[in-house]
Every structure is written in structure tokens, then in C-alpha cells.
N, C-alpha and C positions, 0 to 999 in steps of 0.2 A: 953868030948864027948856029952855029954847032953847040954851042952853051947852051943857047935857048930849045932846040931841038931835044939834046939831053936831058933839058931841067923836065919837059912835057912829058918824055917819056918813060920819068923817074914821077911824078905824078899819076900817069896813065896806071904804070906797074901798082902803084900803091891802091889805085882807084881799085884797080882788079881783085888783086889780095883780098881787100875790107870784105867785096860783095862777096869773093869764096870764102870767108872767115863767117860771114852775116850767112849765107845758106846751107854752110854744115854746120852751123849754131841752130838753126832752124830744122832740119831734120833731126838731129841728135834730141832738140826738144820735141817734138813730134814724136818719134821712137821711146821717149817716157813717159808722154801720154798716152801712148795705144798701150806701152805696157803696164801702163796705172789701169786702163779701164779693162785689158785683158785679164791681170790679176783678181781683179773687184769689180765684175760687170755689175755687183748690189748698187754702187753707186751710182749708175747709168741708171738702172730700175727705181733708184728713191727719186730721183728726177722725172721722171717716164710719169709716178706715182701721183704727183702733184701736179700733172699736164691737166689742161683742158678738158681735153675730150677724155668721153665715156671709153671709148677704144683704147687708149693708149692707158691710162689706168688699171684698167682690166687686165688688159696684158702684162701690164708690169707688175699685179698683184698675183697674176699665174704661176708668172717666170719665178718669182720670192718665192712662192710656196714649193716651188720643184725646189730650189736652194735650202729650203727649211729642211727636205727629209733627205738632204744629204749626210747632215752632220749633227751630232747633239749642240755643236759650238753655233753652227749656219743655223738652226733651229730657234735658241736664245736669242743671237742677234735681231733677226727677222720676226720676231714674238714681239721683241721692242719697238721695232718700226711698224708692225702691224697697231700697234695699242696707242702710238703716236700720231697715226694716221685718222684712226678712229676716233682719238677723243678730236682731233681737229676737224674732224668733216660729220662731226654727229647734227650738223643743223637739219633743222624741217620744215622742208615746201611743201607747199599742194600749187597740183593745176587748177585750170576755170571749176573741173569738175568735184572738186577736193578731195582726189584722191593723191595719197602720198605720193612726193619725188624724194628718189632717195640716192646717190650716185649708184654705180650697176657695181664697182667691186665692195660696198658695205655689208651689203648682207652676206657675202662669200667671205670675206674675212672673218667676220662674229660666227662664223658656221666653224672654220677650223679653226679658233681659237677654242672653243667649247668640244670642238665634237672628241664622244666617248673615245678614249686608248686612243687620243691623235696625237701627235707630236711636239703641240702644245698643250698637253695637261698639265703638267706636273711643273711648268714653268711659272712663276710669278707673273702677273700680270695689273698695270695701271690703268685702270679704265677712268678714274674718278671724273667727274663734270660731266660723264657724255651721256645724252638721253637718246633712248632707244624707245622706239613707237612702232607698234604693228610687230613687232620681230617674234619667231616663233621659237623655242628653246624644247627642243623634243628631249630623246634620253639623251644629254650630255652631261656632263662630269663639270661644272663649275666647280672648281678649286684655287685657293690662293689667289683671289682678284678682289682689287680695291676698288669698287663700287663707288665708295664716299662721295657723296653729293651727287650722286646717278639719279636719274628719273627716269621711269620703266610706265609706257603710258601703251596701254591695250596690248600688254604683252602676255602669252600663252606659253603658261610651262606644265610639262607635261612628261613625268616619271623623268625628270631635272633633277640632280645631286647637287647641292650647293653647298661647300662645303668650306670651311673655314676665311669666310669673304669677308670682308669689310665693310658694310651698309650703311653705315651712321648718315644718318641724315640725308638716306635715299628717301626719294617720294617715289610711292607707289599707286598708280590711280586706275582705274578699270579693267585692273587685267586678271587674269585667270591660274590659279595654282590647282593644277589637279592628279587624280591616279598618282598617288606614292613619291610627289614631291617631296624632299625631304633638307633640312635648313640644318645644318650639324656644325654646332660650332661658329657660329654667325654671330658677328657682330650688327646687329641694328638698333643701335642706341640714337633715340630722338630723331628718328625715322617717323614716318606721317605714310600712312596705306589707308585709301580710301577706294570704298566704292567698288572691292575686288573680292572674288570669288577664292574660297579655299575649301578643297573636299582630298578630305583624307590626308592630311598635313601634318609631319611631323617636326616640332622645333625644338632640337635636341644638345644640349649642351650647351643652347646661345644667350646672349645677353641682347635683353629689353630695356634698356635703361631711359629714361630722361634724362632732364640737369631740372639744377633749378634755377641757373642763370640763362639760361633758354630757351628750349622746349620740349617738351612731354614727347616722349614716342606714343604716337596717336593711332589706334583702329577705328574706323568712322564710316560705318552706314557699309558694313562688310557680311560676307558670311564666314565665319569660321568655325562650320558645325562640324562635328567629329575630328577635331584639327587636336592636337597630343601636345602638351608643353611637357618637355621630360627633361626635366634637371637644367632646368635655364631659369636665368634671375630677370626678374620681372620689376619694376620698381620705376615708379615715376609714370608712370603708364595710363593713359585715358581707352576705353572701349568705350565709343559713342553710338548707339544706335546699332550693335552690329547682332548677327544671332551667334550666338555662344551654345546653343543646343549640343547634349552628348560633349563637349571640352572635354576637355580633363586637362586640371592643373597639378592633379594632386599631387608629383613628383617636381615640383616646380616651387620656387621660394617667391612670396609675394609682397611687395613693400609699397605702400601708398599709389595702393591702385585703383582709379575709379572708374564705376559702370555704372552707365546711364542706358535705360530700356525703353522703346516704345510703347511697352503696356506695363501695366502692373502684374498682368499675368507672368508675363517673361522674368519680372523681375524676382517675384517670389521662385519662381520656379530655380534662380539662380542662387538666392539666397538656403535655398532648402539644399543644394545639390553642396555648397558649403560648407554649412553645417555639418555634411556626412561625411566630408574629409578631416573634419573637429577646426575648422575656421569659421570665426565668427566675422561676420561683416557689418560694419554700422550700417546700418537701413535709414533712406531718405525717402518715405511714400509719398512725401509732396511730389518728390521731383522723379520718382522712379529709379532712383540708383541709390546705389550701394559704394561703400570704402573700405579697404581693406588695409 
């Protein structure tokens, strides 16, 4: 009896032990998670960022941005998760009445990515895939951002620096370049811009290229009257339908460029303006355009 009393109570002992062995294992891990997320509350926020609701997003894109103008290093990080965020949640609803839904923290984010002397200028940034609709681009500083394969549909820029981006094979459709826009150093090679407004434009330094494996960077049914090409390569390039009034290319290199006019007026008037930079253009009367 005494045997069996002992053996129970040599089990009990041991039962004991495990469960205080199992619940300071269990605090001590608990004590490295509070200090994991104490050290890096970012990763509670890139969580927060991806919730549901409008609320909790917002919030968690506030709280990044207070962390961004802490540090040059918090700054980079948080540039990255902002341009991650972005290219994933670029999609576009409308309601019954079709006006756009866009989540509440997108537009705050593309605001301090771009905005003039903010904390993300001067950082690189990947935007490529995301299309932006309706967004408004006032005086900011676009610098070192990868565009490529972007779509910009009714967007408004307005005395906007763009300046060593990446475009290739952005589409551009209804939107507006105006007051001292300026493209410096841009790549938009077999890019396609339709249907959009450019007053007072200068594209300075950049390349226009085509391919001929597949396809032309296209201007189509545009205004680019008084728009300056100044030392940028042009080549492979269609102008369909657009008004070219006052251009100026003449600091600009030209290679297998066609333009097509709606009248024959426009068109001479483009070939005469040619000519007095000493470029001769083959002339097609049937069809209204010209080859350079």
C-alpha cells in the first residue's frame, strides 16, 4: 500500500513539474513576441495594412508614414511597402452611380510618394503594373520611378517634374499635361498616349522609341501644341491625328517617324515648318502624312 501511495505520488510530482515546465515555456515565449512586435511595431502595421476595413488601413498607412520621417533607413523601408501596397490594390470599381471606389489610404499614399522635398523623393521606387485613374499629380517631383506597363487614365498633372522614370509601354489616355510639365530624361519607349491634352510641355533628354518586334510608341488624336522636344530620340514613332501646331523638334533626332493629319492643311503646314529646320519629309497627299 505504501508502494502504491509513493508510486502516485512520484507521478503527481512529475505531473506538476511538466505543467510548471509547459507555463514558463509559455511566458518566456510570449515575452519574445511582445518583444518582437515592441522592437518592429512595422510589422503589426503591414498586417493592419492588408485588413479589411477602410479604418484599419488608414490607420496603419498613418502610423508608416509617422515611421517613415523618422529615419533615412525607416523611410527606404516604408517607400518599399508603400509601392507594394500600391501596385497590389491599384484595382478599379465604380458604384451604381459610376463614380470611382478607390480604398481611402491610395490616394494618401501616391500623395507622399510624389510630394515636392518629401521624404520619399529621392528614393527609387516600383510602381510598374499599377493603373491610376482620376488621380491628380500637382507640383511634385516624380523622380526614379518605374512606371513600366502603368496605365494613367484621366489623370491631371500640373507644373509635375518627371524626371528620370521609366514609361515603356505605359498607356496613356484622357488625361491632361499642363502649366510647365516637364519629362527630363524619360524613358517611354512603345508607350501608346491617346486622346490627352499637352500645353506647354517639355520632353527633354528622353527617349521615344518603338521596336519593330512590337510596337511603335504611338501619339493618337492628342494636342501637343507648343509641347518642345529638346534632345530626345525619337524613332519608330506614329503621331496619328494629333495637333503638332508651334512643336518644335528641331533639337531632337528623328528616325522613321510617321504623321498622319486630318486635313491637308495641317499637313502642309507641317511639312513647310520642316523644311525650315533643313528636314525633308516624304509627303503622302493621298493619305495626309508624311515620313521622316
Amino acid at each position: 500500500m505504501a508502494n502504491d501511495i509513493y508510486s502516485i505520488a512520484t507521478i503527481l510530482i512529475g505531473i506538476i513539474g511538466l505543467v510548471i515546465s509547459i507555463i514558463e515555456y509559455r511566458k518566456k515565449t510570449s515575452a519574445k513576441i511582445a518583444d518582437i512586435d515592441a522592437a518592429d511595431p512595422v510589422l503589426t502595421l503591414i498586417g493592419m495594412l492588408n485588413d479589411d476595413a477602410d479604418e484599419r488601413r488608414e490607420y496603419a498607412a498613418n502610423q508608416l508614414y509617422k515611421y517613415a520621417r523618422m529615419s533615412e533607413e525607416k523611410a527606404e523601408e516604408i517607400c518599399e511597402i508603400f509601392c507594394t501596397h500600391i501596385r497590389k490594390n491599384s484595382n478599379i470599381y465604380f458604384n451604381a452611380n459610376g463614380d470611382i471606389i478607390r480604398s481611402r489610404e491610395f490616394t494618401k499614399i501616391v500623395k507622399w510618394l510624389f510630394e515636392k522635398d518629401g521624404i520619399f523623393q529621392n528614393i527609387n521606387k516600383d510602381l510598374s503594373g499599377t493603373v491610376f485613374l482620376g488621380i491628380k499629380f500637382g507640383k511634385n517631383s516624380i523622380c526614379n520611378v518605374n512606371f513600366t506597363d502603368c496605365r494613367f487614365i484621366s489623370c491631371h498633372f500640373q507644373n509635375t517634374a518627371l524626371k528620370t522614370c521609366k514609361m515603356s509601354k505605359v498607356k496613356i489616355a484622357k488625361c491632361t499635361f499642363k502649366n510647365n510639365v516637364d519629362f527630363n530624361g524619360c524613358l517611354l519607349n512603345e508607350a501608346t498616349i491617346s486622346e490627352t491634352l499637352f500645353r506647354n510641355i517639355n520632353f527633354k533628354n528622353c527617349s521615344l522609341k518603338g521596336s519593330h518586334i512590337t510596337d511603335n510608341t504611338t501619339f493618337s488624336r492628342s494636342n501637343l501644341r507648343d509641347t518642345i522636344f529638346e534632345n530626345s530620340h525619337i524613332s519608330d514613332t506614329k503621331f496619328i491625328i494629333c495637333d503638332l501646331g508651334r512643336c518644335d523638334f528641331a533639337y531632337s533626332a528623328l528616325k522613321n517617324v510617321y504623321m498622319e493629319f486630318s486635313t491637308s492643311a495641317a499637313c502642309d503646314e507641317q511639312v513647310q515648318y520642316f523644311r525650315s529646320i533643313d528636314l525633308n519629309p516624304e509627303l503622302n497627299p493621298m493619305s495626309n502624312s508624311i515620313m521622316m
